[in-house]
C-alpha positions as CSV (number, residue, x, y, z in Angstrom):
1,X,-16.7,11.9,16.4
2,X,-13.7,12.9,14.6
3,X,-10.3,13.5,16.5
4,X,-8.2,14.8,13.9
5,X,-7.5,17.7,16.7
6,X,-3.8,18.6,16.0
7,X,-3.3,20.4,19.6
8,X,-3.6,17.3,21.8
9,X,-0.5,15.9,23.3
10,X,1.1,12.7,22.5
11,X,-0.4,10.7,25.3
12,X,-3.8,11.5,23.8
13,X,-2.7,10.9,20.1
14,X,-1.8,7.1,20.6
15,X,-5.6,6.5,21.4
16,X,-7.3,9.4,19.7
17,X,-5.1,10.6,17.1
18,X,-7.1,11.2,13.5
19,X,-9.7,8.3,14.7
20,X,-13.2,7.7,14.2
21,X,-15.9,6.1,15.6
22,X,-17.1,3.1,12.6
23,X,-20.0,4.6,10.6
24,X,-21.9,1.7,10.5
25,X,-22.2,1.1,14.4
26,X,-20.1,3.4,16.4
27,X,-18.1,1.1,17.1
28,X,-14.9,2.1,19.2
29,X,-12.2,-0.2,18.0
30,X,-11.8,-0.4,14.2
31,X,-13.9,-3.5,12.8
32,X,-11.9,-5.7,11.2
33,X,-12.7,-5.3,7.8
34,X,-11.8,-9.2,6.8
35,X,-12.6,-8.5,3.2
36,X,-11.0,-8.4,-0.4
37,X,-13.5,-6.4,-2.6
38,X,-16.3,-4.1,-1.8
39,X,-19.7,-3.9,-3.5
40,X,-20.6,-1.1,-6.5
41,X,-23.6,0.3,-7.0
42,X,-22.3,1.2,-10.7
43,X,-18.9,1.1,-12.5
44,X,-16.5,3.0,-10.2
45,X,-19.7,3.9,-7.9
46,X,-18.5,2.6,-4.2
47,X,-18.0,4.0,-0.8
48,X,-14.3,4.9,-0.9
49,X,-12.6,1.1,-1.4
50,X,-12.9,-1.0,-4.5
51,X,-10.1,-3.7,-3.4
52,X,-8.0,-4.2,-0.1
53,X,-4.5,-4.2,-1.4
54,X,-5.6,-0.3,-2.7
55,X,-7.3,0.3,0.4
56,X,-8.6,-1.6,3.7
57,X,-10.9,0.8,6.1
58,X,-8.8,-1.0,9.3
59,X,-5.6,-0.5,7.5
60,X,-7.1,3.2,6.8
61,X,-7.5,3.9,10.5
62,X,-4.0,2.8,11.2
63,X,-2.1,4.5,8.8
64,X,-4.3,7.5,10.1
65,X,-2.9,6.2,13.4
66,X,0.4,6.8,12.1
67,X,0.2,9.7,10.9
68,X,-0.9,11.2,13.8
69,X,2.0,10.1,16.5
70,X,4.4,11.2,13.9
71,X,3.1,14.5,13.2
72,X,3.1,14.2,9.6
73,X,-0.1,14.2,7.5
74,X,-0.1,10.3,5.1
75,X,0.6,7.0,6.9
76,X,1.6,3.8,4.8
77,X,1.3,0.4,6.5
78,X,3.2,-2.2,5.0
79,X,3.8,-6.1,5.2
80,X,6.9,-5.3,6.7
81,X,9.6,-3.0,8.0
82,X,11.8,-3.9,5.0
83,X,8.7,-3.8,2.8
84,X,8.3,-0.1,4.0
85,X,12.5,0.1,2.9
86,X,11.6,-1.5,-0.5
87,X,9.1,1.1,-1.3
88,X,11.6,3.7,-0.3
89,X,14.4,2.8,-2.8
90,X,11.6,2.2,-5.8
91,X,11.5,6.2,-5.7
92,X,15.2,5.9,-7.2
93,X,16.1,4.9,-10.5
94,X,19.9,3.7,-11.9
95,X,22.5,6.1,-11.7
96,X,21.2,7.3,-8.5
97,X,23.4,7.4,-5.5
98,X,22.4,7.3,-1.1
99,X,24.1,7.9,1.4
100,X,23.5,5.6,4.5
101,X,24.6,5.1,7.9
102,X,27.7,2.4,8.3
103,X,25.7,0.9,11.4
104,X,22.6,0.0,10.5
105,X,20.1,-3.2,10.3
106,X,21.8,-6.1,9.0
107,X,18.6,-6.3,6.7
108,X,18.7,-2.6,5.1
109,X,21.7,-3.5,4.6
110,X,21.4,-6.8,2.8
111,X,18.3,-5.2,1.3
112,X,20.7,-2.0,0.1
113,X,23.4,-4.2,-1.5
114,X,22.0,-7.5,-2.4
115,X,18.8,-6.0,-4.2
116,X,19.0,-2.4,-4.9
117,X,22.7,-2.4,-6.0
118,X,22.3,-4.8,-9.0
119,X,19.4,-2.3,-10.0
120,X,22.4,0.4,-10.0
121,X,21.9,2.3,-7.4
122,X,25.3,3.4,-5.4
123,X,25.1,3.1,-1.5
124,X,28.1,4.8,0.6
125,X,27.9,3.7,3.8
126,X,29.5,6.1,6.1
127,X,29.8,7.0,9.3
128,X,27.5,9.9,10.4
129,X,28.6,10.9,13.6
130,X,29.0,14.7,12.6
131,X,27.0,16.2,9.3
132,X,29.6,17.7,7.8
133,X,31.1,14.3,6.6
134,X,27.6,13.1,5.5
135,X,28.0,16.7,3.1
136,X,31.5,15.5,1.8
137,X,29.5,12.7,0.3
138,X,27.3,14.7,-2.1
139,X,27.1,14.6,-5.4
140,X,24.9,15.6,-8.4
141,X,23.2,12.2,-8.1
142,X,22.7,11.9,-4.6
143,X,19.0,11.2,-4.2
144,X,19.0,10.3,-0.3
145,X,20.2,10.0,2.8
146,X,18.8,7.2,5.1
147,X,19.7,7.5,8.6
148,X,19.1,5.1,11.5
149,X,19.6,6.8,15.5
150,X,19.6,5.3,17.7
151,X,21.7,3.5,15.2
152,X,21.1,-0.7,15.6
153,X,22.9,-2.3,17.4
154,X,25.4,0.3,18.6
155,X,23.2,2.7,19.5
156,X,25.2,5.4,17.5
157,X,23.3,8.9,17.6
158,X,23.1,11.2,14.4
159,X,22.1,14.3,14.7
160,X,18.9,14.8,12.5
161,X,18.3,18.7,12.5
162,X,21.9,19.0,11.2
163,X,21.7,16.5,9.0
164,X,18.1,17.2,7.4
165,X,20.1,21.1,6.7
166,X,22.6,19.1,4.6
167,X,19.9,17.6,2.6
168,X,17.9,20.9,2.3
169,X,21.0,22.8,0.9
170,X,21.3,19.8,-1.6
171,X,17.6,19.2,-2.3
172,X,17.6,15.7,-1.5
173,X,15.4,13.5,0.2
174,X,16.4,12.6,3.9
175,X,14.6,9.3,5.4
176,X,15.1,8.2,9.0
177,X,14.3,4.7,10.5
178,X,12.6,5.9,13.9
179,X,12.5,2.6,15.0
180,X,14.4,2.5,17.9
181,X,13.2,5.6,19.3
182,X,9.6,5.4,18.2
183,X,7.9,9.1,18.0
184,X,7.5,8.5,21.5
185,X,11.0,9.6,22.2
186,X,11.6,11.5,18.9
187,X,9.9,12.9,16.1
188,X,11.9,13.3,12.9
189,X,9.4,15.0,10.6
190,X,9.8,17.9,13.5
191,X,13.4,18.1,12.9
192,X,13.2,17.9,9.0
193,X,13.3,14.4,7.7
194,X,11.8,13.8,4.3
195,X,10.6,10.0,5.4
196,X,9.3,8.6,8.6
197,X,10.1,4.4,8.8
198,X,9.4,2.0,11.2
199,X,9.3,-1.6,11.5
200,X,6.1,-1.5,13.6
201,X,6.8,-4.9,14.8
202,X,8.7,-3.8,17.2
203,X,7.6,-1.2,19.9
204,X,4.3,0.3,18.0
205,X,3.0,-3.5,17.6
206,X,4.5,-3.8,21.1
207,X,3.5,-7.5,21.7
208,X,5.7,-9.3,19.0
209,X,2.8,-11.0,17.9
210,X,2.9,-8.9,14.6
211,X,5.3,-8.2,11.0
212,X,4.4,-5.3,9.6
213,X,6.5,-1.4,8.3
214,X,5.4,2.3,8.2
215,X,6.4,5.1,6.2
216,X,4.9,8.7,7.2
217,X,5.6,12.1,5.5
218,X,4.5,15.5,5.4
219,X,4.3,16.7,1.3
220,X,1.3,15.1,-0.1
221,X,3.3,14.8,-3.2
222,X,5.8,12.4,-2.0
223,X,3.1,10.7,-0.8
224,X,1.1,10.0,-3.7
225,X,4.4,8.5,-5.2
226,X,4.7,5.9,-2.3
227,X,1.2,5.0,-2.3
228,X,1.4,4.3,-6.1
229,X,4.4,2.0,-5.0
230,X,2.1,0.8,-2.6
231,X,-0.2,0.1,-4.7
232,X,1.5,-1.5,-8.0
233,X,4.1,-3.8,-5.8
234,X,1.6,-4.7,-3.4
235,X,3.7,-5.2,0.0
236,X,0.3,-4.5,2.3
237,X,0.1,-5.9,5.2
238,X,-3.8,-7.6,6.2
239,X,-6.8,-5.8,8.2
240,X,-6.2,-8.2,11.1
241,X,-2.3,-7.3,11.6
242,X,-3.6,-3.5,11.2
243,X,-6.2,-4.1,14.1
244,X,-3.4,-5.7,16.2
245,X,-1.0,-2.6,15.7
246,X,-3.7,0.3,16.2
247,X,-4.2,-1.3,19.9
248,X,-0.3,-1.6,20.1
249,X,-0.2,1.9,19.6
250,X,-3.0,2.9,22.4
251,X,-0.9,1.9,25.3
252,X,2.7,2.9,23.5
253,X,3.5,5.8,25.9
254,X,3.2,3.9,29.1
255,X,5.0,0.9,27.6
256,X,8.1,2.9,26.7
257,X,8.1,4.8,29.9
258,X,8.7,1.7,31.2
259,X,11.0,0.3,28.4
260,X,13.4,3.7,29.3
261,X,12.9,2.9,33.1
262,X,14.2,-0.5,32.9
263,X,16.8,0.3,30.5
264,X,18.6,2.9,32.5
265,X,18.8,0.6,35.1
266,X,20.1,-2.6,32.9
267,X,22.7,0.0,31.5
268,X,23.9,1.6,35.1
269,X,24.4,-2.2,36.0
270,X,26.2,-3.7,32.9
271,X,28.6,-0.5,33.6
272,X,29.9,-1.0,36.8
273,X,30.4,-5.1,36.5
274,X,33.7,-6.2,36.3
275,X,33.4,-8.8,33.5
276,X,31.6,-5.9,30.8
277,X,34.2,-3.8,28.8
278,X,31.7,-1.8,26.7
279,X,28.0,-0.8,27.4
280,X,26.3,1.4,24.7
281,X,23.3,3.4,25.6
282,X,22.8,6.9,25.0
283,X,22.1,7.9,28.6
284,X,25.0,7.7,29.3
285,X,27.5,10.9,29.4
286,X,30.4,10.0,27.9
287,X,28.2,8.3,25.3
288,X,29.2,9.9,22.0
289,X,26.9,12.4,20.9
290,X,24.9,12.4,24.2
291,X,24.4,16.2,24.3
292,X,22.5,15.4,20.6
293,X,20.1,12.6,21.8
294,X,19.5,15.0,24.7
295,X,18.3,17.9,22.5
296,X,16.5,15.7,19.9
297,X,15.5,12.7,22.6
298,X,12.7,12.8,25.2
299,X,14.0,9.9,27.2
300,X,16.9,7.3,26.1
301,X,15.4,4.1,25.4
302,X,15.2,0.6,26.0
303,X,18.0,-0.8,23.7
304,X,21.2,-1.4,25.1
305,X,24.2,-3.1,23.7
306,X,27.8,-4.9,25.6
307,X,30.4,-6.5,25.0
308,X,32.6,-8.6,27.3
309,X,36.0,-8.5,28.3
310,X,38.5,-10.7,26.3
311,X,35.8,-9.9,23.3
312,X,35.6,-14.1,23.4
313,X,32.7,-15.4,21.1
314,X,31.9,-18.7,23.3
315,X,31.6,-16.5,26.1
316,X,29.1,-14.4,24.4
317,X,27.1,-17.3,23.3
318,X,27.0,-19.2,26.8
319,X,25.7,-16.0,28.5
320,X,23.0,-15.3,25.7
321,X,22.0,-19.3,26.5
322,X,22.3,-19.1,30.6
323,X,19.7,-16.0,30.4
324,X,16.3,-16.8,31.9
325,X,13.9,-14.2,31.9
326,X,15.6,-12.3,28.5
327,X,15.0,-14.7,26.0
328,X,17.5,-15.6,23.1
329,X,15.6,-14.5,19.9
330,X,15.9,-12.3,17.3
331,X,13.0,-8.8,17.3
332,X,12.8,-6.5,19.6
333,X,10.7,-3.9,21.2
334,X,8.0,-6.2,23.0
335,X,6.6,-6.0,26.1
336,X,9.1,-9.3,26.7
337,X,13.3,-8.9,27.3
338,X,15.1,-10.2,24.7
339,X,18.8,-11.2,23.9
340,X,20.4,-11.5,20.8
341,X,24.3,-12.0,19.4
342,X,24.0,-9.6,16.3
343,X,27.4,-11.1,15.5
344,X,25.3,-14.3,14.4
345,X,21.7,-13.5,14.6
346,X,20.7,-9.9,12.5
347,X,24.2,-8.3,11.4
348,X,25.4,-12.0,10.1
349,X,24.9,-11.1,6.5
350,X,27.3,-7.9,6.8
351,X,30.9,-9.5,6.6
352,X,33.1,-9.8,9.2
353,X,35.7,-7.0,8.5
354,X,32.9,-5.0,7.9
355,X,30.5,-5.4,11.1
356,X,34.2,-5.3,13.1
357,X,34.7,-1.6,11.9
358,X,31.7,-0.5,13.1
359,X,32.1,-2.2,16.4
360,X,30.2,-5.3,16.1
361,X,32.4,-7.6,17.5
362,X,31.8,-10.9,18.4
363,X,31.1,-10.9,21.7
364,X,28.5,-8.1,21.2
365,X,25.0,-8.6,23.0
366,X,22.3,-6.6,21.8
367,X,18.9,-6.1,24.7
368,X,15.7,-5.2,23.8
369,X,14.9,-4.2,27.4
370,X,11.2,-4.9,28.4
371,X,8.5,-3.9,30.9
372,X,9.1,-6.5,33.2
373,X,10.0,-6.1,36.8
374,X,13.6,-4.3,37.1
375,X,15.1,-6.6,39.8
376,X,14.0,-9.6,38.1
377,X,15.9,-8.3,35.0
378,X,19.2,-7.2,36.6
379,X,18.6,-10.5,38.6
380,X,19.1,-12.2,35.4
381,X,21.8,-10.6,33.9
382,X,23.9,-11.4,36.9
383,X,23.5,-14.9,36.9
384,X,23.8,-15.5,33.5
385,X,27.1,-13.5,33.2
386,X,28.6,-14.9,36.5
């Protein structure tokens, strides 16, 4: 049976999408294809795969997998999320110029300015709050714009539609990180992205027992060019990790119904307790550019970011340590709550003046809300902030 059915409905694609029963068997779930090289009956005479870092019939099925939730037609899996990043930038060459959120993973970042920029590659990193200041950035060498929303760790929201109609005009390639959201929630080939990424291990993996990225596109041509990056760098992840993904993805929908459930309800506390100055989540109305997650949003998420009053660092570590249930560790998007102090944890490679500007201050606590029970969470929260 082949389900490569393009009317079913998201719920449906997460455990049918573009899948196949194994040839050999029928086997439901994807063998694990624990192999390096594949018999020939003659010189280039196979069965489809010659050698796994080319192609793995596991990895095959997930990046079929991927395709299918995002609504685009190729799927890359990747070692990693920033592996996925890395295959990205090799489309430029020097002389080239992006355009990139100013609140983004510490990591692109680092990846951005400590790799790509000796290559000579120019990066503006601006705030992308409206489109028509991502425009005032454009050049004749702009090649890109990468954008990140829900933007990490400040949850910043950028309107996609808009800003994929700034790099239409311009003919340039527009790549969004979907990682937050996950194509549960949004669906940026839909609203005219260029590039689909994700660092699937975080909500598509879902159990944070996996490392592993995704890219997804539409035009066959750009995809031939990343799987020829692919291919020559070599940043594949393994047939077991893919296995451990696909069945990540088969119960996504009902996890991040409940991620979103459990958020809303760790936001609506943090905001109405007397020792919290800030909560960001995009939920909220007064959140900037709520009206824009709305339209391009399904639900708002399970990230949520605060800072304390006083903005005192010690008091932001001793809360991160007192919690119980949320544990202090860097990730997110399990099925576990975690905590982390992006000050020191995954924005500690931006520099200070620079993470301050974009309100990463230092008593800002990033949550990857999970599926536990609600109470037990809020429970949590309360004692560990006093």
């Amino acid at each position: 049976m082949s389900t490569k059915c393009s009317v079913m409905k998201f719920n449906t694609k997460t455990i049918h999408g573009n899948q196949e029963y194994d040839k050999a068997y029928g086997a439901v779930m994807p063998p694990i294809y624990q192999t390096t090289t594949y018999a020939q009956t003659t010189p280039g005479g196979h069965k489809g795969y010659e050698y796994s870092r080319s192609g793995n019939p596991t990895r095959t099925a997930l990046e079929n997998s991927f395709a299918s939730i995002e609504n685009g037609t190729h799927g890359l899996a990747f070692g990693s999320g920033l592996a996925a990043i890395d295959a990205v930038m090799k489309l430029l060459k020097p002389g080239d110029e992006v355009i990139s959120t100013n609140d983004l993973y510490g990591g692109t970042y680092r990846l951005f300015t400590k790799i790509f920029e000796g290559f000579g590659i120019k990066f503006h990193f601006v705030g992308m709050e409206n489109a028509s200041k991502i425009e005032s950035y454009v050049n004749k060498n702009t090649k890109l714009i990468w954008v990140e929303t829900p933007t990490n760790p400040m949850m910043n929201i950028i309107d996609i539609k808009a800003t994929a109609a700034v790099s239409k005009k311009h003919n340039i390639l527009l790549a969004v990180d979907n990682t937050f959201a996950t194509p549960y929630l949004q669906q940026p080939l839909n609203l005219g992205a260029d590039i689909v990424m994700h660092s699937a291990t975080k909500y598509l993996g879902g159990h944070s027992d996996v490392v592993m990225g995704a890219l997804i596109v539409k035009d066959k041509e750009l995809a031939d060019r990343l799987y020829f990056i692919q291919n020559a760098s070599g940043a594949v992840c393994g047939p077991q990790d893919s296995f451990l993904v696909l069945r990540g993805i088969k119960t996504l929908h009902i996890r991040m119904q409940r991620h979103c459930e459990n958020g809303k309800a760790v936001a609506e506390y943090l905001k109405q307790h007397p020792k919290i100055e800030n909560v960001y989540w995009p939920g909220f109305s007064d959140h900037p550019n709520h009206d824009i997650a709305k339209a391009q949003m399904k639900d708002f998420g399970g990230m949520v970011s605060f800072t304390t009053k006083g903005n005192n660092y010690k008091e932001a570590i001793k809360i991160v340590e007192n919690l119980k249930i949320f544990t202090l560790a860097e990730s997110l998007g399990g099925v576990e709550s975690l905590a982390g102090h992006p000050a020191s944890m995954t924005h500690a490679s931006i520099p200070k003046e620079e993470r301050e500007k974009i309100g990463v201050v230092d008593s800002l606590i990033r949550l990857s809300v999970g599926i536990e029970d609600e109470e037990d969470l809020i429970a949590d929260l309360k004692q560990a902030i006093g």
